[in-house]
C-alpha positions in Angstrom: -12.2 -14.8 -13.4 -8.9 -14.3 -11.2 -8.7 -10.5 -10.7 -5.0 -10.5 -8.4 -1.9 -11.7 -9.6 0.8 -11.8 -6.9 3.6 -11.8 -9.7 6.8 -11.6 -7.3 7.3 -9.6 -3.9 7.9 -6.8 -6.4 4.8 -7.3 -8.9 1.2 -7.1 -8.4 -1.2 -7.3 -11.2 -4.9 -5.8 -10.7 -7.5 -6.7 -13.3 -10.7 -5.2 -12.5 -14.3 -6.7 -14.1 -15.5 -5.3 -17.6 -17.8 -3.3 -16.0 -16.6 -1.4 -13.9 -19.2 0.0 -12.3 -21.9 -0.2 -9.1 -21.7 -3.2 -7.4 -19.2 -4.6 -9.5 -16.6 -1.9 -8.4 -17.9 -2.1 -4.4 -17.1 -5.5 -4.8 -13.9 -5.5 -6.8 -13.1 -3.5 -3.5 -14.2 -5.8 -0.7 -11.7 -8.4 -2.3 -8.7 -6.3 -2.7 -9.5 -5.4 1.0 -9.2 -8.6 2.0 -6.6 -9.8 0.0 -4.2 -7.3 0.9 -5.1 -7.4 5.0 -3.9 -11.1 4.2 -0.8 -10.1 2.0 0.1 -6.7 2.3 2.1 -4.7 -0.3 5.5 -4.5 -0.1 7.1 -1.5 0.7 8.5 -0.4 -3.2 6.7 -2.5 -5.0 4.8 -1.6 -7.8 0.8 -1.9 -8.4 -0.4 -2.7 -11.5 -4.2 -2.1 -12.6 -4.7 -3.4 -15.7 -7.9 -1.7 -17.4 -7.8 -3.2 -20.7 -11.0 -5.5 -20.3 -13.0 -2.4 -18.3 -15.6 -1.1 -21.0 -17.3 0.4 -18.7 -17.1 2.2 -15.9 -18.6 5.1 -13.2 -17.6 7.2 -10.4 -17.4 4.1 -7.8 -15.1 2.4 -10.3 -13.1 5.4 -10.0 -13.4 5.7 -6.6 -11.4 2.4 -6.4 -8.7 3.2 -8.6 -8.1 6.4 -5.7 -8.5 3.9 -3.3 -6.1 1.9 -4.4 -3.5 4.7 -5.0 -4.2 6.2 -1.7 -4.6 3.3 0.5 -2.8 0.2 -1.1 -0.2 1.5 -2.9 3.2 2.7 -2.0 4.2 4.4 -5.3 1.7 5.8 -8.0 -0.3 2.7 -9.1 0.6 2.1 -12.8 -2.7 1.8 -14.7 -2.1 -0.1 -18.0 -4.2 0.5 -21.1 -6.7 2.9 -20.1 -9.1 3.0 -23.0 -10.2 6.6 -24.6 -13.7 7.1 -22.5 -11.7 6.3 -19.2 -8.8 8.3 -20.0 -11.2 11.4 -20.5 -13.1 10.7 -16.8 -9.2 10.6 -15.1 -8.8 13.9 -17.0 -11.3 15.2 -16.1 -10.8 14.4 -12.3 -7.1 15.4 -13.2 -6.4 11.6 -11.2 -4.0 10.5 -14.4 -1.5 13.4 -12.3 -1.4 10.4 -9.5 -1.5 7.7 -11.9 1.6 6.3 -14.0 -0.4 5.6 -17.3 1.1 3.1 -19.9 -1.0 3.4 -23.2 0.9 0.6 -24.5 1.2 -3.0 -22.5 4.9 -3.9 -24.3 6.6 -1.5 -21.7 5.4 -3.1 -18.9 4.9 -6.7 -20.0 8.6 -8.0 -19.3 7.2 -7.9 -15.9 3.5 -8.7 -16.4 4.8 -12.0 -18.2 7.0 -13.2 -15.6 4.5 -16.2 -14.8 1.2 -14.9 -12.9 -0.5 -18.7 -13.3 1.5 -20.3 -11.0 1.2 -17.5 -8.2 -1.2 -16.8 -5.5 -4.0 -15.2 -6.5 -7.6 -14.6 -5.5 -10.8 -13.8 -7.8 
């Protein structure tokens, strides 16, 4: 499964695994680590994480979603979809303060529709 989509020097598109969790999430990290030492983010442009397929996930998932508002992003990362359990755990953690949240894909799919199979992208 390809989990980065480079969709334009303005777009990236993040889809983390289903489960979100453990090693899945410490892994999900290493990549994005690497990618982005490789191709960093443009300043301005925006990071999308969409959570859609997550059906699970667990403090380390978390923990990569701060990463990756803290350390990769420039602006808030825009988190797409966030499903009822996960919107209560970024409650919770008050995180969805940091976080643009769109409970609906149609606002941001202009973008997210722009093309990403025929970009560079890494799984």
């Amino acid at each position: 499964m390809r989990h980065i989509f480079a969709l334009d020097e303005a777009h990236m598109l993040l889809i983390p695994p289903a489960d979100f969790t453990g090693e899945d999430a410490y892994q999900f990290k290493v990549l994005i680590k690497d990618y982005f030492a490789s191709y960093p983010l443009a300043d301005g442009a925006d990071l999308y994480f969409d959570v859609h397929p997550v059906t699970r996930i667990d403090a380390r998932g978390l923990s990569v979603m701060a990463f990756l508002h803290t350390d990769i992003a420039h602006r808030p990362l825009k988190v797409i979809e966030p499903s009822k359990n996960m919107l209560r755990h970024l409650e919770s953690l008050r995180l969805f303060e940091h976080f643009d949240i769109y409970f609906d894909r149609k606002y941001v799919m202009p973008v997210l529709l722009s093309g990403a199979d025929d970009r560079r992208y890494a799984s």
